[in-house]
N, C-alpha and C positions, 0 to 999 in steps of 0.2 A: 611343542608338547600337545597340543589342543587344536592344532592344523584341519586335523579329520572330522570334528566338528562345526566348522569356519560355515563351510558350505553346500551342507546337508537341507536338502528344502524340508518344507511340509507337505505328506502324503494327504492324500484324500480332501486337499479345500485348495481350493484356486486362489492362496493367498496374497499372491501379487495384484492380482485385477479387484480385490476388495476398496482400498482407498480410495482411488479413479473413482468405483461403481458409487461408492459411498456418499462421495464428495459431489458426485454429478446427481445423483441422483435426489442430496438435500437440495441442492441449487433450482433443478426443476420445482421441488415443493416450494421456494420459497417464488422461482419466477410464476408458479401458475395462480398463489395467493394474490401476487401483485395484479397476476391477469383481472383475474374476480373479480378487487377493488375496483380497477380502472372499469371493467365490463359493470359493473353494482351506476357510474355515474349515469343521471338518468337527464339533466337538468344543467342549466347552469349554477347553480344555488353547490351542488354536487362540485360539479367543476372546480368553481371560485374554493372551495373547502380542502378539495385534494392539494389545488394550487399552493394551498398556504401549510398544507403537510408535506410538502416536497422542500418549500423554502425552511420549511423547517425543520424536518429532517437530515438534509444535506447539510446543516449547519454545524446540527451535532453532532452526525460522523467524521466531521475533517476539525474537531477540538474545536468548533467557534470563530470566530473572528477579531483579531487585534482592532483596535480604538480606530477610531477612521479621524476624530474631531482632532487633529495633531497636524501643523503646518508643512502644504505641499512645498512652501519653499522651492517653486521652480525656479530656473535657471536656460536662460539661451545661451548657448556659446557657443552659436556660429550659422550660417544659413549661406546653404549652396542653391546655385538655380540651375533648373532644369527646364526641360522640354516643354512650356507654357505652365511652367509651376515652379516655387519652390521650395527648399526641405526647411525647415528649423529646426537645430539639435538644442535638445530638452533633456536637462535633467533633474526628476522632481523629488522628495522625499514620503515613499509612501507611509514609511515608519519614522520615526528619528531616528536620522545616519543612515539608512540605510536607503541607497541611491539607485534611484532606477533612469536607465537610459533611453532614448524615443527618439524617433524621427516622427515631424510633424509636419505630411505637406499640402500646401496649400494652394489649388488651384489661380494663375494670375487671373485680376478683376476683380477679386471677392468683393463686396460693395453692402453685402446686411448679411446675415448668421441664415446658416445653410444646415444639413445635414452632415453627419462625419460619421467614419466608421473606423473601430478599434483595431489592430491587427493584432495577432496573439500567434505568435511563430512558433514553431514546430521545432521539436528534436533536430535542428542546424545549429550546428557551434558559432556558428557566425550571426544569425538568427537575424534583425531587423536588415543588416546591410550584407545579408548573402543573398546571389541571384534569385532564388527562387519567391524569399519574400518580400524579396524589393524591385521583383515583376509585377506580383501582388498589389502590391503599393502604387505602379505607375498605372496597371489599370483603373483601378478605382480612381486616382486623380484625374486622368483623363477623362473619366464617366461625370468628372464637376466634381466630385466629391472631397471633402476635408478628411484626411486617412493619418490618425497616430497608429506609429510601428512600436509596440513596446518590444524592448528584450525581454525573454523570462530570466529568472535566477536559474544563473550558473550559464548561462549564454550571451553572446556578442559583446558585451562591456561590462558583463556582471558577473565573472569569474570570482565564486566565494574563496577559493586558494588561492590565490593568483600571490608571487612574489616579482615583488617590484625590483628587488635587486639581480633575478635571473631572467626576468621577463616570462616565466614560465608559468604555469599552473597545472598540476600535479593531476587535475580531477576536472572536465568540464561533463556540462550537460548531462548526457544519461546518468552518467557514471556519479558526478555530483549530485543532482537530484537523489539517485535510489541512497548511496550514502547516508546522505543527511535525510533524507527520508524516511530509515528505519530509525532512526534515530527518535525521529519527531513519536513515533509510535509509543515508544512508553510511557510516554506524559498525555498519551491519550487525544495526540493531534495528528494531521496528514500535513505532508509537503503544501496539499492543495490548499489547506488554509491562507499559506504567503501567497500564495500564486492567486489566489483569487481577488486575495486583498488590492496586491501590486495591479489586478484588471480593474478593482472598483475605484481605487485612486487614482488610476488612470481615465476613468468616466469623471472622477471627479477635478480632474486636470481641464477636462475636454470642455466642462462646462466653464471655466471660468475663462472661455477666449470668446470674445466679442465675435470670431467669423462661426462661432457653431451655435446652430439652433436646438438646444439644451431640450429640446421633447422630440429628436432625430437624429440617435444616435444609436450605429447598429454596431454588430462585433461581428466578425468571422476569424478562423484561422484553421489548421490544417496538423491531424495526428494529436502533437501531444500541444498545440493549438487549439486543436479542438476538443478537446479535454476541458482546456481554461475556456474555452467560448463556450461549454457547456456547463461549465460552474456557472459562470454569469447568464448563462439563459435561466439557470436557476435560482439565483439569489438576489438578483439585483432586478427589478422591475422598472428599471428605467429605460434598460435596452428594448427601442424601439420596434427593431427586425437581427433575425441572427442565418447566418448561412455556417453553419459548422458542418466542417471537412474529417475525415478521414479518422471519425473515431464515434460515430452515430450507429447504433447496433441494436443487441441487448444478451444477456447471458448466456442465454441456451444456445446462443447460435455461438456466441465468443468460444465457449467452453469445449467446440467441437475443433478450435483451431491448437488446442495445445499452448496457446505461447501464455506468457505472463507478464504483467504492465509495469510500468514505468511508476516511482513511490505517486506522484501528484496525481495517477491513476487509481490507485486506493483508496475508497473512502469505507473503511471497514462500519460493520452493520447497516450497510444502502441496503442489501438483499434483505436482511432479515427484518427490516421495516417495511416490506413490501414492494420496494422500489425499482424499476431497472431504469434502460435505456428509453424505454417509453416515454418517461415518467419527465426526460429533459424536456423534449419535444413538447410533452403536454404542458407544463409547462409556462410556454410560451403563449397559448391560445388565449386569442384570438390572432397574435401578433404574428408579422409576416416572418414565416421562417422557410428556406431552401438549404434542404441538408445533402450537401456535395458529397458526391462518391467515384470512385473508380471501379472496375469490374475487377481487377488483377489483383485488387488490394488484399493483405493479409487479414483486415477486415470485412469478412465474405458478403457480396454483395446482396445477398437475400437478407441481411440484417436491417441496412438502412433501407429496404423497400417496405421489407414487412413493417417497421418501425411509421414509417411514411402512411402504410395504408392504414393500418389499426387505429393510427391518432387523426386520420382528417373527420372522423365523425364528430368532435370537438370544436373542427372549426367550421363545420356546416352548423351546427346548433347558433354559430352567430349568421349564419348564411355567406361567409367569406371562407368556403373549402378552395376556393383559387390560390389564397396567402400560404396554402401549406405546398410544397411542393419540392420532391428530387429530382437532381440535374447528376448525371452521369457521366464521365468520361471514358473512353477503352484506355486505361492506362492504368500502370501503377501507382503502390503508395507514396502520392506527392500530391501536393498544389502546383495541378499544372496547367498550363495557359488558358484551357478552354472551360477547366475551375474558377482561374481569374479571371475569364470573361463571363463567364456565368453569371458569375458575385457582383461586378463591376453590372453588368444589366438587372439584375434583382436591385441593387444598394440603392442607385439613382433612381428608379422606380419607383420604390417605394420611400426612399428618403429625400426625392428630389422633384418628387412628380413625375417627373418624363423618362422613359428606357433610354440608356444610351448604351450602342456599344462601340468601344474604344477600337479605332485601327490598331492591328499589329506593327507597322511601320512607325506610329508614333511614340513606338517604347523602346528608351534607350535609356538604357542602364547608366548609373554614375557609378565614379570608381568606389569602392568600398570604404577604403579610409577615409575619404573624404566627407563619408556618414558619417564617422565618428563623433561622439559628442565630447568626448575626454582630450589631452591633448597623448596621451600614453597609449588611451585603447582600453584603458582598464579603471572603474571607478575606485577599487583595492589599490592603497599606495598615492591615487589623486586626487581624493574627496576626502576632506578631514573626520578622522576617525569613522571613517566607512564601516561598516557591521555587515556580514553573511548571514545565511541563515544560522552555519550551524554556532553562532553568538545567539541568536534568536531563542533559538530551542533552550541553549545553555541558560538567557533569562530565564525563560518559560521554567524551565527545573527549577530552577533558583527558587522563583516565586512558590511553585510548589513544595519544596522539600522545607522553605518558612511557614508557609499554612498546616502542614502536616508535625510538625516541630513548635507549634504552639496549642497544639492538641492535648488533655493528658493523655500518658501513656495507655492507660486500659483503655479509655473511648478509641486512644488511634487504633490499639489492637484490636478493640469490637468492629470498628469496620470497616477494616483491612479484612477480616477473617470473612466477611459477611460480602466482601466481595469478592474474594476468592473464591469462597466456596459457589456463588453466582456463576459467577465465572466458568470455573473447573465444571459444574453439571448442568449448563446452558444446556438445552433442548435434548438433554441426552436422552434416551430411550433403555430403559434400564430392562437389563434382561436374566436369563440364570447363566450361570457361566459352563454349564455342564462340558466340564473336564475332562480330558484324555491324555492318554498315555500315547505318542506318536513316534516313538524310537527312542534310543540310547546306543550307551557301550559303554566300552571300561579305556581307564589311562592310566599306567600303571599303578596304584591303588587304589582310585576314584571310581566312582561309579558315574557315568553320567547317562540322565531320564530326561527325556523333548516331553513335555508338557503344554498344550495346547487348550485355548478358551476362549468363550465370547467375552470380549470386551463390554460392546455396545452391540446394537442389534448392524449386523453387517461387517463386523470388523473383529477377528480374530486376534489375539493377543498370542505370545508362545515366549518360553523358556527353556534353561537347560538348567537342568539341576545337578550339581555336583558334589558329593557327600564322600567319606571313607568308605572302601566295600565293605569294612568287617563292620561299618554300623548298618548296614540293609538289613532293612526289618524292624529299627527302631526309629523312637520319634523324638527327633530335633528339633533343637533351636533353629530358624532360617535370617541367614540376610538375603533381603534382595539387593541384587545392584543394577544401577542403570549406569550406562555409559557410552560415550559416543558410538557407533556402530552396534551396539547391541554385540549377539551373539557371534558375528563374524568379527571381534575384539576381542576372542578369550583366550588368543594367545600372547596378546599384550598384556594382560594384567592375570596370566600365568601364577605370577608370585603373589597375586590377592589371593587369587581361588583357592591356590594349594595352603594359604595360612590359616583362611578361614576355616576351613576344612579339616586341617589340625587344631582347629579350636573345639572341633568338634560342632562346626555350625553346618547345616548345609547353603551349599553359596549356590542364589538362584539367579541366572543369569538373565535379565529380564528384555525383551523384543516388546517396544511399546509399537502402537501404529509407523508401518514406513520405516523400520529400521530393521537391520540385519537381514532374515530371512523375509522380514512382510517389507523388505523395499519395492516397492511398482518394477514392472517392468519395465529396461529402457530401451531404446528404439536400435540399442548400438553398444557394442561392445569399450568402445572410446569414450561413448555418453558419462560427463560426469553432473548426476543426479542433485550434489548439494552445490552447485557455481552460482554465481548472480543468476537468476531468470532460468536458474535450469529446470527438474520437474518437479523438487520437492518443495522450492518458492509457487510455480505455479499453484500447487496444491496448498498450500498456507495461504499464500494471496488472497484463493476461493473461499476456502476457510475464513478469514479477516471478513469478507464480502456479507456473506450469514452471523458475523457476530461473535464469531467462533474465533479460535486460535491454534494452532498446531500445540504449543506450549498447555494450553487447558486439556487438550484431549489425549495428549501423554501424560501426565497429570492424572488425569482420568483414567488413564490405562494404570498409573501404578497403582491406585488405589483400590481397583479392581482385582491387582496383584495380592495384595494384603489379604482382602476378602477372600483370596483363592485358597492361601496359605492358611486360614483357617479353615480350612475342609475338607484339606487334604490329609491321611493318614499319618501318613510320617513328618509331620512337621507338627511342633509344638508351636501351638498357636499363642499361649502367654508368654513367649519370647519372641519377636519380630522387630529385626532390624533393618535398614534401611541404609544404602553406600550410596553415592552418587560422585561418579568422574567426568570432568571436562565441560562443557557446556550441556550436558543432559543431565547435572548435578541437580541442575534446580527443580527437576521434577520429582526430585526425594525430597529435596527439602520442600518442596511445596504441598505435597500430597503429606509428610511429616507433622505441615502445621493445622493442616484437616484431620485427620487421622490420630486419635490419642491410644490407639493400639498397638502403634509404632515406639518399642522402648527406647530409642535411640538410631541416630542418624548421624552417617560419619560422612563428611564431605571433602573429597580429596582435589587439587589440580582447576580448581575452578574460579571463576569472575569474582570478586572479592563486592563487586556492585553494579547494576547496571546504571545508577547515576555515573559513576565514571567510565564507565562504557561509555554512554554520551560524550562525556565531555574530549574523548579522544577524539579528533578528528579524520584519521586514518585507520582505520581495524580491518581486519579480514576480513569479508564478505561470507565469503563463502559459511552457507548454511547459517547466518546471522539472524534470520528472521525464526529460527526456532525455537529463543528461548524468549521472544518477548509474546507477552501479554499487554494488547493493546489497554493502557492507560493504566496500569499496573501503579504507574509512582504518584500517580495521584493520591494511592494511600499507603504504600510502604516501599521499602525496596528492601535487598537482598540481605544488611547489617539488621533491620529489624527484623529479619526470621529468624536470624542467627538469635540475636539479646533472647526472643521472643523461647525459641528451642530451648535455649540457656538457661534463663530464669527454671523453667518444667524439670531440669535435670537429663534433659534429653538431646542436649548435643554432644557429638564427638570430640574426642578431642583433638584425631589425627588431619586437624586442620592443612593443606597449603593452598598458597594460592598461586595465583600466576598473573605476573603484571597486568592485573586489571582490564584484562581482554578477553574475548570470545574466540581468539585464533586459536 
């Protein structure tokens, strides 16, 4: 019935290129801020100062840090020897139960505490005992050096699904990270909080072995290894010297690549504190750092140069610009041999005294299993009462939804609202909305008007409005509704439009940013825009990065809607209602509990809670990152809108739900 309307653009505004424009172009404002700061350091006094608001910054956007003062309870169960070295399998507890797996080797001779350097494996399923980082590994040991390989979560022996009775697991590495990832988000933490922990646990492993010299100890690793060696160049000051691989950059240049990162790559509001890629780098100063790149890599090679040149003025202020320096390889994104001999000549260098570099000839690989530290391959099913992350997370909620549940009610509602409303008008740029009329037509007795407006300064909003023909000319009651897809969805919910419409309401079909007609343009006809990592994650991701949220700024959009419908001629503005379907429900009820103009809000087909969201450990992905608000349940979730609406007389009653998910 409503087909002909589906896929009608908007005349006269370049509406797809707005988002992109909008979203790059805060990005740059927040990177040329961070520029300033850094350019404002005059001194060391300056330096030491920025140093201790990076460490401190980073801490807050990835939720904090779990207890460190809790027993590592390591465990050797087993040591293979190799080529003048060999391995120890280690398995320690960074958390309670929750079992991290290592290879720890050990040059033969060791004779008094030497240097050692962390390795931190990259997006490999197999990760400490696959070729690529257990090439890694034999370099450095041959350079002299004492080298622990951790796995990450959800890699090589830390498979968080893993079922012991099929030997399978459902979800490793990217797929498990991003996962449990968004997950971690509503309670207002990142992946990268475990991942950093399980790297500072593992420094604190390294110290407590009589062969390692506890004031020489470095980290490298490579992608989304270098991600975690770039948390630790930033938070932990123990790390001696750091060589991070394949993930050394900074926004403006990231931003021109299109792609979007991995959950333990997110640390929402870096940007809006001033922060980028510089800031890891700096950092480290005075300490020896060689930030590895390849030319080929999806991380554009003018990133880590420019990054390299801007920060050695930093380390000349100590008169040691030697210790900062890029090593390059022609090759793609990997840690690859002449990476490993890089690192392997920097590590003993500076952690050993003397440059070495290792022959190629004397690195021979051991067979894979024979790394194993488990007898299975998997610490799920062989370590008593083993924990995943996403147990972890599920604590984390726990503990929060007790702290918020011994609140009274009105103080939790005071500042629940007080952060929303925070939230929802973050940096927004408030403008007039000056309205237009941009097309219609008729459907058999409906009238439908394209209605178009500034949202915020850069980002158009639009609707279709559909009323009786024989009421044109007078002034209605309006609902708006939001719902997945927006306007190219109105012939799925067909039978809304035409009831509300016999009620005599006009039903306003609302286009928040990024959906229906304002979706971006995609590169392809096949492109599907809301999948894991497709472009409407990307665009969130950035968003997260500033502080922001896709969820706040549709949100923001609806309530922009409201203000509109008071302005408009034919809509009685002391009636306004508010529908919300499917996962874009929450932005009526959100903008509902800001907004006291809104007489009621009916909410059909949607998430019953994002607590239980969480706690499911399998949900659909796709387009999942656009109804959270980072750290949202630190002070309510979705049953206290509802009580919250309830109590007012302003919810609906045409309540369903749908089993507790976001698909």
């Amino acid at each position: 019935m409503f087909e002909k309307f589906e896929n009608v653009q908007i005349a006269h505004f370049d509406v797809k290129s707005q988002l992109p424009r909008w979203i790059y172009e805060s990005a740059m404002r927040a990177a040329e801020r961070g520029e300033l700061a850094r350019g404002s350091i005059a001194n060391k006094a300056d330096l030491m100062q920025r140093q201790k608001e990076i460490r401190e910054g980073i801490l807050t956007c990835i939720g904090g840090l779990p207890a460190s003062d809790t027993p590592l309870n390591p465990q050797i169960t087993g040591t293979i020897s190799g080529n003048g070295f060999h391995v120890e399998k280690v398995i320690f507890e960074p958390r309670p139960l929750v079992y991290a797996t290592a290879n720890l080797y050990i040059p033969d001779g060791v004779t008094e505490p030497r240097g050692a350097v962390l390795v931190l494996c990259g997006h490999r399923e197999q990760a400490k005992h696959c070729d690529e980082y257990q090439t890694v590994c034999h370099y450095l040991v041959h350079a002299g050096l004492i080298v622990l390989s951790l796995d990450p979560v959800g890699q090589g022996e830390r498979f968080g699904f893993y079922d012991p009775e099929t030997g399978q697991a459902p979800m490793t590495s990217v797929t498990e990270h991003e996962n449990v990832g968004r997950q971690c988000m509503p309670v207002g933490d990142s992946l990268a909080r475990y991942m950093l922990h399980d790297a500072m646990r593992a420094i604190d492993y390294l110290c407590t072995r009589k062969e390692v010299d506890s004031q020489r100890i470095g980290v490298t690793g490579h992608s989304g290894g270098g991600t975690q060696t770039s948390l630790l160049m930033m938070a932990d000051e123990r790390i001696a010297a750091a060589a991070p691989g394949g993930f050394i950059m900074n926004r403006p240049y990231f931003l021109l690549t299109g792609k979007a990162q991995d959950a333990e790559q997110k640390w929402p509001g870096f940007s809006a504190l001033g922060f980028d890629h510089e800031d890891i780098v700096l950092a480290m100063a005075p300490r020896p750092v060689r930030v590895l790149a390849t030319t080929y890599d999806s991380v554009p090679i003018e990133a880590p140069r420019h990054n390299v040149a801007v920060n050695r003025r930093f380390w000349d202020m100590y008169d040691k610009g030697e210790l900062l320096d890029i090593f390059e390889d022609e090759n793609a994104h990997r840690f690859s041999i002449p990476l490993a001999r890089a690192a392997a000549e920097f590590f003993s260098e500076q952690l050993l005294g003397r440059k070495v570099t290792p022959q190629d000839d004397v690195i021979q690989l051991l067979p894979a299993d024979q790394l194993h530290c488990t007898q299975s391959g998997q610490v799920i099913g062989e370590c008593p009462s083993a924990r995943n992350t996403h147990d972890e997370n599920n604590e984390r909620l726990a503990q929060l939804e007790k702290a918020r549940n011994e609140l009274p009610e009105d103080l939790r509602k005071k500042q629940a609202l007080k952060w929303l409303r925070n939230a929802v008008y973050f940096n927004r740029k408030p403008c007039d909305l000056n309205p237009r009329l941009s097309g219609g037509g008729e459907v058999e007795n409906l009238w439908a008007l394209r209605t178009v407006w500034w949202s915020q300064r850069g980002l158009l909003n639009n609707a279709l409005q559909f009323f009786p023909a024989e009421a044109a000319g007078r002034k209605l009651p309006v609902t708006i509704a939001v719902w997945d897809g927006g306007t190219k969805q109105t012939n799925a919910h067909a039978k809304w439009i035409e009831e509300t419409c016999a009620a005599g309401r006009i039903a306003l079909v609302l286009n928040p940013v990024g959906i229906g007609s304002l979706l971006p343009h995609v590169n392809s006809p096949e492109e599907r825009p809301y999948k894991r990592f497709g472009m409407m994650d990307r665009y969130t991701d950035e968003l997260m990065w500033l502080g922001d949220s896709m969820a706040a700024v549709r949100t923001y959009d609806v309530l922009r809607a409201i203000e509109l419908a008071g302005t408009l001629k034919n809509i009685d503005a002391d009636d306004i209602e508010l529908y919300g379907s499917g996962k874009y429900a929450i932005y009526a009820e959100l903008a509902a509990l800001l907004d006291s103009r809104v007489q009621r809000v009916c909410l059909e087909n949607r998430m019953s809670s994002l607590a239980q969201w969480i706690r499911e450990p399998f949900y659909d992905e796709n387009d999942s990152l656009s109804f959270i608000l980072p750290g949202m349940l630190r002070y309510f979730d979705i049953p206290d809108a509802d009580n919250w609406l309830e109590q007012e007389g302003r919810l609906g009653t045409a309540i369903k739900y749908r089993n507790n998910t976001a698909s």
